[in-house]
C-alpha positions as CSV (number, residue, x, y, z in Angstrom):
1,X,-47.9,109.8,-104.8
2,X,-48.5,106.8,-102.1
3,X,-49.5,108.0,-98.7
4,X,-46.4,107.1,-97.6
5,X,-44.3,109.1,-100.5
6,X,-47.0,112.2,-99.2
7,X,-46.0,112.0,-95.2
8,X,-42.1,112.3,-96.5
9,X,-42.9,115.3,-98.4
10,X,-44.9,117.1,-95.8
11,X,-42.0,116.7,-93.5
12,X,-39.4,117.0,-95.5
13,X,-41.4,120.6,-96.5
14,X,-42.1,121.8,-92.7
15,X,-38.5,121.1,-91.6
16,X,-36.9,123.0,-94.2
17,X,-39.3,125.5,-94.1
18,X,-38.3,125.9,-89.9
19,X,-34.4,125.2,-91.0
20,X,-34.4,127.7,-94.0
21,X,-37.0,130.3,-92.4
22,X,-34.8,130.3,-89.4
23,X,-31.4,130.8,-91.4
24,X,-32.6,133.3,-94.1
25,X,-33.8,135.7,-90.9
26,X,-31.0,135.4,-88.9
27,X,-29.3,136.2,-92.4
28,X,-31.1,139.4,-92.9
29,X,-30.7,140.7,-89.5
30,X,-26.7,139.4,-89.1
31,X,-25.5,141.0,-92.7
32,X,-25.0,144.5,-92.2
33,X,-27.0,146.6,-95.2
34,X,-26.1,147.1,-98.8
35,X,-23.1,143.9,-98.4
36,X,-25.8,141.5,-100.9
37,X,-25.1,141.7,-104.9
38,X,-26.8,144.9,-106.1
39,X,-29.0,145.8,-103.1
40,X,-28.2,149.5,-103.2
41,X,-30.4,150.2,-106.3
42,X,-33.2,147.1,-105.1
43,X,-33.9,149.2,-101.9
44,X,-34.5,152.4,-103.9
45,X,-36.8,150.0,-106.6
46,X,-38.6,148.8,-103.9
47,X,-39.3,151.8,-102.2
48,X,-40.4,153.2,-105.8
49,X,-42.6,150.6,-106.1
50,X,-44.0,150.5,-102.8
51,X,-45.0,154.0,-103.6
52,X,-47.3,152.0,-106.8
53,X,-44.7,154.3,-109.2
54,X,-44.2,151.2,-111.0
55,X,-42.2,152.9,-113.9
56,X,-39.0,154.6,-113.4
57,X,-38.5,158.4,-115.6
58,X,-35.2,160.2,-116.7
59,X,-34.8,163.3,-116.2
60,X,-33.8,164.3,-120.2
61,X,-33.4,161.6,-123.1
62,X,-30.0,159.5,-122.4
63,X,-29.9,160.1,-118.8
64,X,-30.0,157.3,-116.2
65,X,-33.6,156.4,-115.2
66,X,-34.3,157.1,-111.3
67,X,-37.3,158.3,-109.3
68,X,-37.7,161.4,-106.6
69,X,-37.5,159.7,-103.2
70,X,-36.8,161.1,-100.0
71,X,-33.4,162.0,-99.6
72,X,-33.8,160.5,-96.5
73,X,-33.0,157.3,-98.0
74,X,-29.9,158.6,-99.7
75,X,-28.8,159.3,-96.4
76,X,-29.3,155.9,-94.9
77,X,-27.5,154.7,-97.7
78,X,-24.2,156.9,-97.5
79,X,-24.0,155.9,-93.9
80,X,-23.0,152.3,-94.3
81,X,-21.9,152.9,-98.0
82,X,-18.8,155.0,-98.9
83,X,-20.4,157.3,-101.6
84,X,-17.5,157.9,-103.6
85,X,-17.0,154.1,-104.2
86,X,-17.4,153.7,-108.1
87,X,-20.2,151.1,-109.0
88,X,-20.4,148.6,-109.0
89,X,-17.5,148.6,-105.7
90,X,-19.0,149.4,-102.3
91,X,-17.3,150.2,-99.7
92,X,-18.6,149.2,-96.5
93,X,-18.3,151.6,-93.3
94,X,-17.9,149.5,-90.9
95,X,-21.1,149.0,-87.6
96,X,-21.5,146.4,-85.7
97,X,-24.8,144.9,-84.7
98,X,-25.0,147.3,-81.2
99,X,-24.5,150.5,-83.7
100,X,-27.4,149.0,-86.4
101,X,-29.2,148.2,-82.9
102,X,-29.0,151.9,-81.8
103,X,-30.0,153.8,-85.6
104,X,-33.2,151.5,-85.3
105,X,-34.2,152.7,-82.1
106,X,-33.1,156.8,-82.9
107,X,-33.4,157.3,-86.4
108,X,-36.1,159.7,-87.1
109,X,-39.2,159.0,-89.4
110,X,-38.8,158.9,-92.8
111,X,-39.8,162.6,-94.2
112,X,-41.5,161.9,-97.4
113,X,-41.9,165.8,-98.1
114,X,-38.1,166.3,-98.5
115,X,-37.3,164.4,-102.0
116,X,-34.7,164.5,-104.9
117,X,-33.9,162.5,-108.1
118,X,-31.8,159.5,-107.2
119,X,-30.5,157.3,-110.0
120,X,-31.5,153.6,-109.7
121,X,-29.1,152.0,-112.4
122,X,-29.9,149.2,-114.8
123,X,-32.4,148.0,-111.9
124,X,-34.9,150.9,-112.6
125,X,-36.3,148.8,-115.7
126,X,-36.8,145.9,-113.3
127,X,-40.6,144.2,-113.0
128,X,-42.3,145.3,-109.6
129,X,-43.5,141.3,-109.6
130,X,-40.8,140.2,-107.7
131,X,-40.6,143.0,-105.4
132,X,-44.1,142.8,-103.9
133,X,-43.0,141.5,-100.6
134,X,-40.4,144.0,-100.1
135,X,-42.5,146.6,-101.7
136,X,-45.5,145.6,-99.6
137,X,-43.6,145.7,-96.4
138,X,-42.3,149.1,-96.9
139,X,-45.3,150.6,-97.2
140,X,-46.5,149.2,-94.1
141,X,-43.4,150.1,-92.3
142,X,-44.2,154.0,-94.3
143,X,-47.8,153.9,-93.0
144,X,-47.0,153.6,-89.0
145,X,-44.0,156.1,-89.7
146,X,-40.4,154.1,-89.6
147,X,-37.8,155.3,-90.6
148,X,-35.7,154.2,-93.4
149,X,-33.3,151.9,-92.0
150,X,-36.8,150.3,-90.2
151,X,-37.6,150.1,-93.7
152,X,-35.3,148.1,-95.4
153,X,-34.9,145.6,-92.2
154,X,-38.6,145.0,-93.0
155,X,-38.2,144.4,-96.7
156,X,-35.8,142.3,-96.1
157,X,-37.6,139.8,-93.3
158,X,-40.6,139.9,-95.5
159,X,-38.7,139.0,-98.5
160,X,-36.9,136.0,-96.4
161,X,-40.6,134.8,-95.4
162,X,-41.8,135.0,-98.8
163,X,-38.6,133.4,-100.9
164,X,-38.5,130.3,-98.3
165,X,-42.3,130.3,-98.4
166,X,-42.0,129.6,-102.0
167,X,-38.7,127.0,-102.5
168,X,-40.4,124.6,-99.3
169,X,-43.8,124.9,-101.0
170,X,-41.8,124.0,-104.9
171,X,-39.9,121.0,-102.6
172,X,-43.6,119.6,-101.8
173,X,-45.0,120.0,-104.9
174,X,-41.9,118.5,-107.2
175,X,-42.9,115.2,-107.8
176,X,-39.2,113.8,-107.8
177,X,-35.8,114.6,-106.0
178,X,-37.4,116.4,-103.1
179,X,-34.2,116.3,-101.1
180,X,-32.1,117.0,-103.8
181,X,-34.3,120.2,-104.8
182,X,-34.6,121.4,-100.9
183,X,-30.9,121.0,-100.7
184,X,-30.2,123.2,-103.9
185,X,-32.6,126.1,-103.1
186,X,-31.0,125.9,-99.2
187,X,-27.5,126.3,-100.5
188,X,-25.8,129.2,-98.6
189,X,-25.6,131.3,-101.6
190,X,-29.4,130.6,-101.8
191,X,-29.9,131.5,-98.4
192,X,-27.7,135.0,-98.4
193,X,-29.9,136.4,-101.5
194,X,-33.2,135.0,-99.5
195,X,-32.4,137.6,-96.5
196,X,-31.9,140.3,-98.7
197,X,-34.0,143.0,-100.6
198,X,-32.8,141.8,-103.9
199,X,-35.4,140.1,-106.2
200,X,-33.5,137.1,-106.7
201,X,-34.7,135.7,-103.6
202,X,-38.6,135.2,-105.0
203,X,-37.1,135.1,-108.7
204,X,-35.5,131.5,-107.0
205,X,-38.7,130.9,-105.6
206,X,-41.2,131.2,-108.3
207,X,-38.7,129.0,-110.6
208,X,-39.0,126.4,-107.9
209,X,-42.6,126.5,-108.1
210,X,-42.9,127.0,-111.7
211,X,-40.2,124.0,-112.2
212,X,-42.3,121.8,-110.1
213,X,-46.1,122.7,-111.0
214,X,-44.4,122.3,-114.7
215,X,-43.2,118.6,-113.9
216,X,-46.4,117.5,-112.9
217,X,-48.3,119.1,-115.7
218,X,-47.0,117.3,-118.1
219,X,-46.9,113.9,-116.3
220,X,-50.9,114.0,-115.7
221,X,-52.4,113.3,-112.4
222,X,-55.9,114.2,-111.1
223,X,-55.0,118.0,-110.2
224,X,-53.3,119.0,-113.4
225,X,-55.8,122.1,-113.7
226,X,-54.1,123.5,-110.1
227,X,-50.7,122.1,-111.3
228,X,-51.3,124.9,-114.6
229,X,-52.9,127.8,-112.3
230,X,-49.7,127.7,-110.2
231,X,-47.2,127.1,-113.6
232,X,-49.5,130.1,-115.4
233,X,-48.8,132.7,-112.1
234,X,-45.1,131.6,-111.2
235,X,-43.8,131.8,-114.7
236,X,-44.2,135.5,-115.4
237,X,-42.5,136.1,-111.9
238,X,-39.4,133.9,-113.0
239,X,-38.6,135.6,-116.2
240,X,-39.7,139.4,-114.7
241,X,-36.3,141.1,-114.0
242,X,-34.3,137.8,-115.6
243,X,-36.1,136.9,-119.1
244,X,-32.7,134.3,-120.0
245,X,-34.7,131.7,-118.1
246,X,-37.7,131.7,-120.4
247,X,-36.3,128.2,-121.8
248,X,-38.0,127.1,-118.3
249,X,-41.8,128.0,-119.4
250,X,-41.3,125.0,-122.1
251,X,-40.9,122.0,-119.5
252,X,-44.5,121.2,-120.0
253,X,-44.9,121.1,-123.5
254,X,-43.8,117.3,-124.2
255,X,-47.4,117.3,-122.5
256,X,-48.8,117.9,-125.2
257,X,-47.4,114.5,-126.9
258,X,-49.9,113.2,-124.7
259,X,-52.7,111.2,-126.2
260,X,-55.1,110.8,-122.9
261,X,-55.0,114.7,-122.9
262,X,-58.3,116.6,-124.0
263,X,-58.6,119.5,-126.1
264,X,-58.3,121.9,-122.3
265,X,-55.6,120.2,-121.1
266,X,-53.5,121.2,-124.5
267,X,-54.7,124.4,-124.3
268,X,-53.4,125.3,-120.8
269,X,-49.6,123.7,-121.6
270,X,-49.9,126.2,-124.4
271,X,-51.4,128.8,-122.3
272,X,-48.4,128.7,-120.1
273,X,-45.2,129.3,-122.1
274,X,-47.7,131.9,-123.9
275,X,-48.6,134.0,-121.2
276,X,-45.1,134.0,-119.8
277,X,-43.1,135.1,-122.4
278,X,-45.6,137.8,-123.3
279,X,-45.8,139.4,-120.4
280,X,-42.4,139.6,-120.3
281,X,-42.0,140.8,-123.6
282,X,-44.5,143.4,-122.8
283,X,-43.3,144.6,-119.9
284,X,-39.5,145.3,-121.2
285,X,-41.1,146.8,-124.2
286,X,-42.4,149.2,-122.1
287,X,-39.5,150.2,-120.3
288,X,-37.1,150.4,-123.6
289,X,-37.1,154.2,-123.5
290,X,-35.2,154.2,-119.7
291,X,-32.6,151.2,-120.3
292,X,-29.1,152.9,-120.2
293,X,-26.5,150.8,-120.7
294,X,-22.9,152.4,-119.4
295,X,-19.6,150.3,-120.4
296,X,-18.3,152.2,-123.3
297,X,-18.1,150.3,-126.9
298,X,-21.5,148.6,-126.4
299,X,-24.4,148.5,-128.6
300,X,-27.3,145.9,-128.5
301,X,-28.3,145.9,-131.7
302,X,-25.0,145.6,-133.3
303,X,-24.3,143.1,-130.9
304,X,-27.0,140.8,-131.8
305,X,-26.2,141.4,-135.3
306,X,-22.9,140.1,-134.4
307,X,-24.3,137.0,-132.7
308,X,-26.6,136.3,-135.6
309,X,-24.0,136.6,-137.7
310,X,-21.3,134.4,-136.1
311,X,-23.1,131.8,-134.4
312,X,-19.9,130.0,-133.8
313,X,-18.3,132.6,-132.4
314,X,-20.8,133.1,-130.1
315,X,-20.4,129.3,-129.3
316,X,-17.2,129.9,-128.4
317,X,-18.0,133.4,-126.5
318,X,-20.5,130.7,-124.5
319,X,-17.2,128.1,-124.1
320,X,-14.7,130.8,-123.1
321,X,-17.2,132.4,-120.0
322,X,-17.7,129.2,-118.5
323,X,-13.5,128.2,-118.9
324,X,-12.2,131.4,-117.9
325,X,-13.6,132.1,-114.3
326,X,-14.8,128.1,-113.6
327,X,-13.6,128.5,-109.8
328,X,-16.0,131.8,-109.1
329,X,-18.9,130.8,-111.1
330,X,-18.6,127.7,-108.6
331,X,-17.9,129.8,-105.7
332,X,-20.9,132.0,-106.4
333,X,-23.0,129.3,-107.0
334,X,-22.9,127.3,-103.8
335,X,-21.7,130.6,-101.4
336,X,-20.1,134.0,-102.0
337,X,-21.3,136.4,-99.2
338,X,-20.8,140.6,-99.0
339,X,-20.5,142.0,-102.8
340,X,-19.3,138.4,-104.0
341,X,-15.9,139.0,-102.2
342,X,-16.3,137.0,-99.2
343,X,-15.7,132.9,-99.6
344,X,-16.5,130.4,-97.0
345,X,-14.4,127.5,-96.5
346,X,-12.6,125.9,-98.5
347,X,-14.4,122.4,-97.2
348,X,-17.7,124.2,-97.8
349,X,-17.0,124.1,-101.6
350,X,-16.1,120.1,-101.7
351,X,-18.2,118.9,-99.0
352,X,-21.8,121.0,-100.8
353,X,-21.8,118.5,-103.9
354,X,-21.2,115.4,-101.9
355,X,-24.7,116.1,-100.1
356,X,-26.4,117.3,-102.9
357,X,-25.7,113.4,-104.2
358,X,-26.4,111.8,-101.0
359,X,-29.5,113.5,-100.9
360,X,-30.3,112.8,-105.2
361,X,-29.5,108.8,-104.0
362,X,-31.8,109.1,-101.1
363,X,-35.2,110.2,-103.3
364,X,-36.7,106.8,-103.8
365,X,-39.7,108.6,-105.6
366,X,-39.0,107.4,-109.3
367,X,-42.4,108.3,-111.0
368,X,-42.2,111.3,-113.2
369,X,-38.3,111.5,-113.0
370,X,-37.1,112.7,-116.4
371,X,-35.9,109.8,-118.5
372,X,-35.2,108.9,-122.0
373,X,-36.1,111.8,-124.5
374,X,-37.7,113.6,-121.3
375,X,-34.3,113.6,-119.9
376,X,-32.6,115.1,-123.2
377,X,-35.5,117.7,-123.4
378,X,-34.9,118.9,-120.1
379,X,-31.4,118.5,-120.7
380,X,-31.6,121.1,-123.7
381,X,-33.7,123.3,-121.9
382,X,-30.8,123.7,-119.0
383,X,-28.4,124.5,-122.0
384,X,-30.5,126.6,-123.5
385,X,-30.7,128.8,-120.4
386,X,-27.4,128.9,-119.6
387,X,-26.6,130.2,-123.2
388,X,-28.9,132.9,-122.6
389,X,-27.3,134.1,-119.6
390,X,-24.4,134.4,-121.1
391,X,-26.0,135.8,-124.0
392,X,-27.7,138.3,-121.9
393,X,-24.5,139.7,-120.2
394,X,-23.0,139.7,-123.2
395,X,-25.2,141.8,-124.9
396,X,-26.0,144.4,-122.5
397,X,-22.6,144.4,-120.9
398,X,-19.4,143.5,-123.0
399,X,-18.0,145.8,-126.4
400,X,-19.8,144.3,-129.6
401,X,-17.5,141.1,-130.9
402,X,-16.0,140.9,-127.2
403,X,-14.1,137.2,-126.7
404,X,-16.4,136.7,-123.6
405,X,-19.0,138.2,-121.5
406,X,-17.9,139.2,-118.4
407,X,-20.4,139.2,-115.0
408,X,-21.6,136.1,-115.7
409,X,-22.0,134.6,-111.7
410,X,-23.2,131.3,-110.5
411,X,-25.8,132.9,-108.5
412,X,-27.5,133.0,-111.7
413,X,-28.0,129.4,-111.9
414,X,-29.5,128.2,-108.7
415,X,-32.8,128.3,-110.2
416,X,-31.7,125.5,-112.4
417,X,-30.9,123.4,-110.2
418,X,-34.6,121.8,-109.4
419,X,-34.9,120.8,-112.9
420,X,-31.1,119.6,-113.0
421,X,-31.9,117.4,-109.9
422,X,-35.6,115.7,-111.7
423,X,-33.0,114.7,-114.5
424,X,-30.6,113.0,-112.6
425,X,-32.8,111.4,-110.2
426,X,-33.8,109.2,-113.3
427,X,-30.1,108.1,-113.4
428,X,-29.7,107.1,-109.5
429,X,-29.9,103.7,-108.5
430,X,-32.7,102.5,-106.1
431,X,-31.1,102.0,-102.6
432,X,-32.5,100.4,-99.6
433,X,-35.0,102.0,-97.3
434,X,-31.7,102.1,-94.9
435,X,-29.6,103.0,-96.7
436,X,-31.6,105.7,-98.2
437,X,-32.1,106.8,-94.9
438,X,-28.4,107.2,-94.5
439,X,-27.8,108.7,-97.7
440,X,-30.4,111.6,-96.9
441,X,-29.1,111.5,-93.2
442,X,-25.6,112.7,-94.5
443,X,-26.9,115.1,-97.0
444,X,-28.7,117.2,-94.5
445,X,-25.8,116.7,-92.2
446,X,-23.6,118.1,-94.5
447,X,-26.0,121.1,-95.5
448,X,-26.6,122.0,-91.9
449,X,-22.6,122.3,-91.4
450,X,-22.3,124.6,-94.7
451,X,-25.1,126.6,-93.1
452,X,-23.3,127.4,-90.1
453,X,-20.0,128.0,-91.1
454,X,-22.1,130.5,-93.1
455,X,-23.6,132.7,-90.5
456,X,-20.2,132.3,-88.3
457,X,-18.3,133.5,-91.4
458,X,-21.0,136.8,-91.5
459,X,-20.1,137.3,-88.1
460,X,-16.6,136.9,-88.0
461,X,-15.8,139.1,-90.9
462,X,-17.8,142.1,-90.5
463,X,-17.2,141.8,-86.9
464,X,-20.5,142.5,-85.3
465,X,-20.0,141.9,-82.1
């Protein structure tokens, strides 16, 4: 990296760390509770885990796993949450920002005496990695006595700080398609989950890192050994709570085709697909007795003897999720807000891949930009991980043989989108120094519109003021 190539990264880096960091609060304060994908059951996991109660129980063989917590958060919960909404629906009561404004300020302390079971679904198997800042932030809010809604506002804000902390630092270290990647991981979708309490925000984060320390691994440079360190840490944090992007912890192995590599260099690319993987492995083998899967007709094994079986089925299983629902995966992808209900603009959805190329055209940094068989490795890998997500639905949530697997969303693939943007960038044709300029110039125009009709559509539809 030239000086020059280094200044452009710094302050590409601080400015969307001010942008995002600014956004993903105003996010977390603006979006009334519970309205993000799933963040019902990641409040009561984080609160578990803040307690260091790192495994969930049931309360008799075949029950739902849970935890005792104070039934003080139950309460918090049924007050912007209509209880008898059947999962996954929620039903939001409605408050606006002066009603939030006064439960802060009157709500009691939490009372940690008073407690009962409370059923955290599938999420009560989830890794407490990717909840430490939420978890973390809970128990400091516990410690001075807040109460719960005090609570969650916290985990969320530290969860914002943390998950933009981690995509701007992945944006410095990738060492191609910096504007392309900081566009991706800025995305309003991106941005929603960041000012949230749902793991997905540092899961997003710790594949950015991971993606980038990853890249430069395997292209060499004199601080390959920090490059691994921050791989070996970020890539049991990517696959904790969703293990389908394990095809990640290979982009470093075509290091070890390397023939200026020592003996310690090939042990560490090893090292880190190695420890990833087995940590994960570990960690849901130690959970196996609490998974309860609901739907009715489903069973794991017999549907991965199915898949085993009929791998050309499962091919077309693959084929079929992506053609049926191509519009929401989209949707979801670059912004869905509330319980994936709420679109933005129709504008927002044509304009978002326009920038994300004028930003892909304006990376001038061509060294270490996946080409040739690099390119079709990496390519394989992004297959591979969208096959597993589809595999994974499909076997924990559709009837055994099922045509397709239904909840696949395209939140799920923002973390691939770093790795999507190193292989392209090796396709783009060098521009000018102006008109690169221009090209990134757009881009960020264009992202900075997307972001605003975001937090005007939050306000507008939940009416908060």
């Amino acid at each position: 990296m030239t000086s020059g190539d280094d200044r452009h990264a710094t302050f590409l880096a601080w400015t969307g760390w001010a942008f995002g960091l600014v956004v993903a609060l105003s996010l977390a304060i603006l979006t009334p509770p519970f309205q993000v994908p799933d963040e019902v059951p990641h409040f009561l996991r984080a609160y578990e885990i803040s307690e260091l109660r790192l495994w969930s129980v049931t309360q008799h063989p075949g029950s739902r796993a849970g935890a005792e917590l104070p039934v003080a958060l139950r309460a918090f919960i049924d007050q912007f949450v209509n209880p008898a909404a059947p999962p996954p629906l929620l039903l939001l009561i409605p408050h606006r920002m002066t009603d939030v404004a006064a439960l802060l300020a009157h709500a009691p302390p939490l009372d940690p005496a008073n407690r009962a079971f409370i059923e955290i679904p599938t999420q009560a198997f989830y890794s407490p990695l990717p909840y430490v800042p939420q978890a973390l932030a809970m128990a400091i809010g516990r410690a001075a006595g807040g109460s719960a809604i005090l609570l969650f506002y916290l985990a969320r804000l530290a969860n914002a700080i943390v998950a933009v902390s981690l995509v701007v630092g992945a944006v410095r270290l990738m060492p191609v398609a910096r504007g392309a990647c900081l566009f991706a991981l800025l995305l309003p979708m991106a941005l929603f989950l960041y000012g949230s309490v749902s793991p997905d925000a540092v899961t997003i984060g710790a594949a950015s890192m991971f993606t980038a320390a990853a890249l430069r691994c395997r292209t060499g440079g004199p601080r390959w050994r920090r490059d691994c360190l921050i791989a070996l840490a970020a890539g049991p944090v990517m696959c904790a709570v969703k293990p389908f992007y394990a095809p990640l912890l290979a982009i470093n192995l075509p290091a070890l085709l390397r023939r200026d590599r020592g003996w310690a260099a090939a042990a560490a690319q090893l090292l880190i697909p190695a420890v990833g993987v087995g940590l994960t492995v570990a960690w849901l083998a130690s959970t196996a007795s609490i998974v309860h899967l609901e739907p009715p007709g489903e069973d794991v094994g017999r549907q991965l003897d199915y898949m085993i079986a009929h791998p050309f089925a499962f091919g077309f299983v693959v084929l079929r999720t992506f053609e049926y629902y191509p519009a929401f995966h989209y949707h979801s992808l670059v912004g869905m807000l509330g319980p994936l209900t709420i679109p933005l603009p129709a504008w927002v959805y044509w304009l978002a891949p326009a920038g994300w190329l004028c930003c892909l055209f304006a990376d001038q940094e061509r060294t270490g930009a996946s080409a040739g068989w690099l390119a079709a490795w990496d390519g394989l890998l992004l297959v591979g991980c969208c096959a597993m997500i589809v595999a994974a639905l499909y076997v924990t949530y559709a009837p055994v043989g099922h045509f397709m697997a239904d909840g696949v969303q395209g939140r799920y693939f923002l973390p691939l989108l770093p790795l999507l943007a190193a292989v392209l960038s090796g396709l783009m044709p060098a521009l000018s120094s102006r008109a690169a300029i221009w090209a990134g110039a757009s881009g960020f125009a264009i992202l900075a519109a997307c972001v605003a009709v975001t937090l005007t559509t939050v306000v507008d539809t939940y009416g908060l003021f």
